[in-house]
C-alpha positions in Angstrom: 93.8 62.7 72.3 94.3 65.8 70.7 94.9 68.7 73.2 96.3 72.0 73.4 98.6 71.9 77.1 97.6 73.7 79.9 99.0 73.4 83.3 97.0 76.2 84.9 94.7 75.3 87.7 94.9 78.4 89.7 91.4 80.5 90.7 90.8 83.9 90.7 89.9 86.0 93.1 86.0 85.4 92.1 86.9 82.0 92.6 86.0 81.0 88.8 88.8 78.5 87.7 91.2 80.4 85.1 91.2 78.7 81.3 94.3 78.9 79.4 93.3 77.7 76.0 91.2 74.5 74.8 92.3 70.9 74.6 90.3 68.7 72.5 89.6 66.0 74.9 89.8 67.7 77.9 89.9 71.2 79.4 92.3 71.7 82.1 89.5 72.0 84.7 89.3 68.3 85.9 88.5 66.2 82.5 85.2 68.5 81.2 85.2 68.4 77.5 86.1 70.8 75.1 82.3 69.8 73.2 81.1 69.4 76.0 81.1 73.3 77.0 80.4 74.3 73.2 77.6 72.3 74.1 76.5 74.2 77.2 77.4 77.3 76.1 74.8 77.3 73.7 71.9 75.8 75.8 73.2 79.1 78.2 73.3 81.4 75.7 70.4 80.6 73.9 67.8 83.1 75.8 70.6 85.9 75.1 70.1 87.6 71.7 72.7 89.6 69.9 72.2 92.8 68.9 75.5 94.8 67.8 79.1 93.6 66.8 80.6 96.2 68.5 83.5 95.3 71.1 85.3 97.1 74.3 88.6 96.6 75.1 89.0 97.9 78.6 92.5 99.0 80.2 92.8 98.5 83.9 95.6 100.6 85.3 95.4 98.6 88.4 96.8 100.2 91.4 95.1 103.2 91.2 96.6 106.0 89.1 96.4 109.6 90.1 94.2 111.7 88.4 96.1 115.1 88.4 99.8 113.5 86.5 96.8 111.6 83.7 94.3 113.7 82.5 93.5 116.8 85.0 97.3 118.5 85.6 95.5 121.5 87.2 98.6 123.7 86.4 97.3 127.0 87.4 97.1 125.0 91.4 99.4 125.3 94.0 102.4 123.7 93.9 101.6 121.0 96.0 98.3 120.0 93.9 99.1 120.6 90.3 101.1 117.7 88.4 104.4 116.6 88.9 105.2 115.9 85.5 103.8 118.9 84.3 101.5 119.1 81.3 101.4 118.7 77.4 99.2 120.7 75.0 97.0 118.3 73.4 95.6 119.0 69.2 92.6 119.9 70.6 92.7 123.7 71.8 92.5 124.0 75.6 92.8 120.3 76.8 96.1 119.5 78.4 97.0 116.4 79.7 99.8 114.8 82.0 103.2 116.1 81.1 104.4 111.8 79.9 101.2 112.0 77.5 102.8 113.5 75.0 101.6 111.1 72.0 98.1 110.8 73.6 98.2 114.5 73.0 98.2 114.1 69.5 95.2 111.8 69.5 93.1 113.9 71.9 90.5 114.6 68.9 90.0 110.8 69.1 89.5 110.6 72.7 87.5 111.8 75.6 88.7 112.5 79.1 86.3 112.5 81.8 87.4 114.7 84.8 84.2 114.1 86.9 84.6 110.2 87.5 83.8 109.5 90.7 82.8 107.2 93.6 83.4 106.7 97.5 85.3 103.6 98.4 89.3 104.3 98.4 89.8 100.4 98.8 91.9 98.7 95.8 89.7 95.7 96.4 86.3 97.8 97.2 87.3 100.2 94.3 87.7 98.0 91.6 84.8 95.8 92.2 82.8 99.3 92.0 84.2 100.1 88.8 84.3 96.8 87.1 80.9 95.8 88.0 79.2 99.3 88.8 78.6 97.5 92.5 79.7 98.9 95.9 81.2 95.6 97.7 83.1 97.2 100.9 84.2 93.3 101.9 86.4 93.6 98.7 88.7 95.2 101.3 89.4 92.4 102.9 89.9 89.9 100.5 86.0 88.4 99.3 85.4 87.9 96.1 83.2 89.4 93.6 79.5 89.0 93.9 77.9 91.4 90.8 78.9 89.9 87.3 81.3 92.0 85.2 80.8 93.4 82.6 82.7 91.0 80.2 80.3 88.5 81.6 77.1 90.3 81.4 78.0 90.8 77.3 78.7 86.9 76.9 75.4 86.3 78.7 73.8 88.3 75.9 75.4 87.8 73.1 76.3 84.2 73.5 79.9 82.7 74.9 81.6 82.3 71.6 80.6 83.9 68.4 78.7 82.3 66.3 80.7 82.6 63.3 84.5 82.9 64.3 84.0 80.6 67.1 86.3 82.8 69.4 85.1 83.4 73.0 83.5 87.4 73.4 85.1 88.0 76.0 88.8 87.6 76.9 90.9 88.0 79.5 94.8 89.0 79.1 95.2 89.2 82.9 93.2 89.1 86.0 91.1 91.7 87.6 88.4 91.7 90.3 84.9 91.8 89.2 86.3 90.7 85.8 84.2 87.2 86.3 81.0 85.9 85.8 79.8 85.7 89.5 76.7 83.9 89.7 75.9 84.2 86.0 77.9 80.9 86.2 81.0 79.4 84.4 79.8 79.3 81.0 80.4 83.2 80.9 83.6 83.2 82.6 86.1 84.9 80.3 89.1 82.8 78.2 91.9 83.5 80.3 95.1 84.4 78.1 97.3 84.4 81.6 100.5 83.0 81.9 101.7 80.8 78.6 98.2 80.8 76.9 99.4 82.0 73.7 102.3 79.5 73.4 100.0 77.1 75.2 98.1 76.8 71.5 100.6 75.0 70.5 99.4 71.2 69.6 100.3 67.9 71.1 99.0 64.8 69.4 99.2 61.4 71.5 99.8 59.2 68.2 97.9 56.0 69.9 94.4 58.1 69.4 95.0 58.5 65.4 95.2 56.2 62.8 98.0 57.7 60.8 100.4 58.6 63.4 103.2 59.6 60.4 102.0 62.9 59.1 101.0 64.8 62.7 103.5 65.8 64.4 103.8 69.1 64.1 101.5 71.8 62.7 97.6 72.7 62.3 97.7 71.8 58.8 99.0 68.8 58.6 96.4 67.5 61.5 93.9 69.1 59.0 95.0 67.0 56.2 95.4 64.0 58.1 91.5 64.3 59.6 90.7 64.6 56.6 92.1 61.3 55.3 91.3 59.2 58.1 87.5 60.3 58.7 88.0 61.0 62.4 85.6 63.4 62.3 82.5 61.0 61.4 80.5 60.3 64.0 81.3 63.4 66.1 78.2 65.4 66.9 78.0 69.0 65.6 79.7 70.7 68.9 83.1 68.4 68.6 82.8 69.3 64.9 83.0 73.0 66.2 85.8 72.4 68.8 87.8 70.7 66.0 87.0 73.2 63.5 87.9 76.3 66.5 91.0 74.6 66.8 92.3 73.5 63.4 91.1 77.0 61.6 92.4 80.2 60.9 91.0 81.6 64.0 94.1 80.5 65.9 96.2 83.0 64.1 94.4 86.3 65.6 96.4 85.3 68.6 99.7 85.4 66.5 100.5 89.3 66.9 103.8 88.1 64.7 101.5 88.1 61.4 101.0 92.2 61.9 103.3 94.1 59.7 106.5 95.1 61.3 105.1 98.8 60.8 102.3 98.1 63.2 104.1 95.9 65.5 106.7 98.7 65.9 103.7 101.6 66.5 102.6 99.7 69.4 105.8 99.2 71.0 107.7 95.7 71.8 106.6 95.8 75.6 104.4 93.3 77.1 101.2 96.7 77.1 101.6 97.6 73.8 101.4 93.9 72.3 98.8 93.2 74.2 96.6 96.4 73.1 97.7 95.1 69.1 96.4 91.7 70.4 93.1 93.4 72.0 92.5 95.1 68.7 93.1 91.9 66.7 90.6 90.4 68.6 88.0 92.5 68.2 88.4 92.6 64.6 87.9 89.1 64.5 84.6 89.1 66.4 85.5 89.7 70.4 83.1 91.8 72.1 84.9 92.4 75.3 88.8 91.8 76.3 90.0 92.8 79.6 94.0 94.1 80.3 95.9 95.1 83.3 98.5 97.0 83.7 99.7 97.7 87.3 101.8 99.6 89.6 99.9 103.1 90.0 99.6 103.0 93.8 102.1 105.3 94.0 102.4 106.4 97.7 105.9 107.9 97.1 107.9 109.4 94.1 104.7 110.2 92.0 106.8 111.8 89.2 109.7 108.8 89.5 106.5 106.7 88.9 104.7 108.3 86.2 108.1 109.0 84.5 108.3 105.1 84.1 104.9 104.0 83.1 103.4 106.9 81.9 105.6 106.6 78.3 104.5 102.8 78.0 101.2 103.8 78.5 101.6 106.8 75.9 102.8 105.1 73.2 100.6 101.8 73.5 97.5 103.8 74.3 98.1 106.3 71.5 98.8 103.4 68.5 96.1 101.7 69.5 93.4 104.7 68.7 95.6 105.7 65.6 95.6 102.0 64.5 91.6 101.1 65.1 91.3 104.7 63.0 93.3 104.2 60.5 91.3 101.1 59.8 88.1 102.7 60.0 86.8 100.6 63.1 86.3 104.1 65.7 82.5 103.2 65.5 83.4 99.3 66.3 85.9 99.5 69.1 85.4 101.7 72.9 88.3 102.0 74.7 88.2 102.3 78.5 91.3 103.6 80.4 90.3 103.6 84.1 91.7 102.4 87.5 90.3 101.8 90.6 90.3 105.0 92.0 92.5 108.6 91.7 95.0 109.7 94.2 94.9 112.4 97.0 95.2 115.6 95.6 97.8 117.2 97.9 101.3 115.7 97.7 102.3 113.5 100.7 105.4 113.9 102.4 107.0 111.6 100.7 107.0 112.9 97.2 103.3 110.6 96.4 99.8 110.2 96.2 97.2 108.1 98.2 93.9 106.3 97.6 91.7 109.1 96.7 88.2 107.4 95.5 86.1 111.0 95.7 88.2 111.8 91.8 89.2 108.9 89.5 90.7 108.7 86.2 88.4 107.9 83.0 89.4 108.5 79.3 87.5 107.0 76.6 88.2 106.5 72.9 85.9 105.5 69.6 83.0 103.2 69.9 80.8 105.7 67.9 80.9 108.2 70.7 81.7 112.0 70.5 85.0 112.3 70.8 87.7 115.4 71.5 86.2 116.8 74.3 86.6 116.8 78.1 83.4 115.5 79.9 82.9 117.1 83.0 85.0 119.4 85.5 87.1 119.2 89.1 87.4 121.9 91.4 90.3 124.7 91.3 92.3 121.6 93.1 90.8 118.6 91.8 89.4 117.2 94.8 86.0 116.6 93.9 83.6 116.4 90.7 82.7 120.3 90.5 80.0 119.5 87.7 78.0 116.7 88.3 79.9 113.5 88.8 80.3 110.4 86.3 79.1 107.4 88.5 81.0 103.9 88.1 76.8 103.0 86.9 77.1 105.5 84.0 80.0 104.1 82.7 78.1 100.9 82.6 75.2 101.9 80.6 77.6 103.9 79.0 79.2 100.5 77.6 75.8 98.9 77.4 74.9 101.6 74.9 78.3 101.2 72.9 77.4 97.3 72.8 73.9 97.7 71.9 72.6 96.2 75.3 69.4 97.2 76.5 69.5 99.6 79.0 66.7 97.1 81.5 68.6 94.1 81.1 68.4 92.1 84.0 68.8 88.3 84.7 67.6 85.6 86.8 70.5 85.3 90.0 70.7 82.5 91.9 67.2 82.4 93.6 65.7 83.0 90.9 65.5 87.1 91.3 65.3 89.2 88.1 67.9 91.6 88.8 68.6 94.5 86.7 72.4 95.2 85.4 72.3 99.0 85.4 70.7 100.5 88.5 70.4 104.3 88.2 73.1 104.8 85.9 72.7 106.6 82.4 74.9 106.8 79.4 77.6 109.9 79.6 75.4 112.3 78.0 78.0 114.6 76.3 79.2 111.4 74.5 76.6 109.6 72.8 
């Protein structure tokens, strides 16, 4: 057998089994073949048709991060409302944003930051299933799992599970998030999970026993090539074990190596875990990934909001802020949205001690490229930024929003379980000051 190892058999909280990587021979997911799910994957995907190449890479600050230390300081409030961490002037004349944001600053023409995101469940679990799937699922709270398809899910549904001509999955997961799954849309559109040790998980093991030459393939990609190629394994295998060989043995493996960026890159982004992952995310897309999910937590900061946002705030800064210089620089702004969001802002007023808490009526929202207008602020709080004061960004426009970006139609619906058409976007328009 040729196999890549996985020892993950954990579920998420949608209670789709994660995927590490792909094992010729096997998946770990009880013994279902690698060709085998090429093989559905394109029955599913079949009545999807794509339409754009255009790909989302969507940063979940899970925990909820405040609103007022981000992108709304409100430095002319009292005391007790305006930021903690003060504010930076940003290259764009009269937008200031959290005082740790200083490199963001200097991107701010590349970027939008919404200040009227908004919805009404301050539940991490209710929250995020709002946000992630534009749904309102109060049982969240308690631990259910997700019962709207994500986003992610909704654009391999469409566009097909892998693309057609890199092979890689279009939608990726780095980490997990709920309402990042498929839901009833069913396992084919469930996203590759890179969790844990997917990356090094790529690595090959050959059992010798299965190949005729067992001398020359011990160790790499190529040499497995070669040795295929000598030994005619691949006759007789039908066109989707062709493909999972071909996935597997090609250069598409090495958009996961984030080593094969120039040092210059690599060191723009930052050596921790955020910033490689956002040079990985752009990677990706570039290679044909329409959707890639990240997480990066801690914001429920209920005490110490400025010892908080002191420590994340600069990863953040300098990962978020490469990241829109980098897809620039290379031309892809019109290729590649960026979504910074959480699950829901913090309370306005500082608590007694020193923090925030859960405060769904104001969330944090900033966007970059994807062909949208960029270097503005969308929308407006009140003197204290307690509630939308224009009118508010709904969790459903920042769907159609990223329907638009990805060239899905704004009606699409599918069949659920019963065999219901049910719409994706219910109500919900795209940001109008951005497109």
């Amino acid at each position: 057998m040729l196999q890549l190892s996985s020892n993950r058999r954990a579920a998420d909280c949608a209670g789709s089994s994660r995927r590490d990587f792909l094992k010729v021979g096997a998946l770990g997911m009880g013994g279902v073949m690698l060709s085998d799910l090429l093989r559905a994957r394109a029955q599913a995907s079949a009545a999807g048709q794509p339409t754009r190449n255009t790909s989302v890479v969507w940063l979940w600050l899970g925990g909820g991060p405040t609103h007022v230390e981000t992108f709304d300081p409100k430095m002319t409030a009292p005391a007790e409302f305006r930021s903690t961490v003060g504010a930076v002037q940003t290259n764009v004349p009269g937008i200031e944003l959290g005082g740790v944001f200083p490199r963001m600053g200097r991107v701010a023409d590349k970027m939008a930051f919404v200040r009227s995101f908004a919805h009404s469940n301050s539940g991490h679990g209710g929250g995020t299933h709002w946000v992630m799937t534009g749904y309102n699922f109060p049982p969240a709270d308690n631990g259910q799992g997700q019962v709207k398809p994500g986003l992610g899910s909704i654009l391999a549904r469409h566009r097909g599970a892998n693309n057609p001509t890199t092979g890689l999955p279009n939608y990726v997961r780095m980490n997990n998030i709920l309402g990042d799954g498929p839901s009833w849309l069913g396992s084919s559109y469930a996203p590759f999970d890179m969790a844990g040790n997917a990356r090094s998980n790529m690595n090959l093991q050959v059992a010798l026993d299965r190949l005729t030459d067992r001398r020359n393939l011990l160790h790499s990609f190529d040499g497995v090539s070669r040795e295929i190629d000598r030994t005619g394994l691949m006759q007789g295998l039908d066109a989707f074990e062709t493909q999972a060989f071909d996935l597997l043995l090609s250069r598409a493996r090495e958009t996961f190596d984030v080593t094969r960026e120039e040092p210059r890159v690599r060191d723009m982004y930052g050596s921790n875990p955020l910033g490689q992952q956002l040079l990985l995310a752009r990677r990706l897309c570039e290679a044909g990934v329409g959707f890639v999910t990240l997480n990066f937590g801690g914001w429920d900061m209920h005490g110490n909001i400025s010892e908080g946002m002191n420590r994340l705030g600069p990863i953040v800064d300098r990962a978020v802020s490469a990241f829109v210089a980098d897809v620039n620089d290379r031309g892809m702004e019109n290729d590649i949205l960026l979504v910074v969001t959480g699950e829901f802002g913090r309370t306005p007023r500082i608590n007694q001690n020193a923090g925030r808490d859960h405060w769904a009526p104001l969330s944090t929202l900033a966007l970059a490229g994807g062909g949208l207008r960029m270097g503005k602020v969308v929308g407006e709080s009140n003197s204290r930024a307690e509630v939308p004061k224009s009118t508010p960004i709904t969790p459903q426009d920042l769907m159609a929003t990223v329907f638009h970006v990805l060239g899905l139609p704004q009606g699409l619906h599918f069949n659920d379980p019963t065999g219901r058409p049910v719409p994706m976007v219910v109500g919900g328009r795209p940001i109008s000051d951005l497109v």
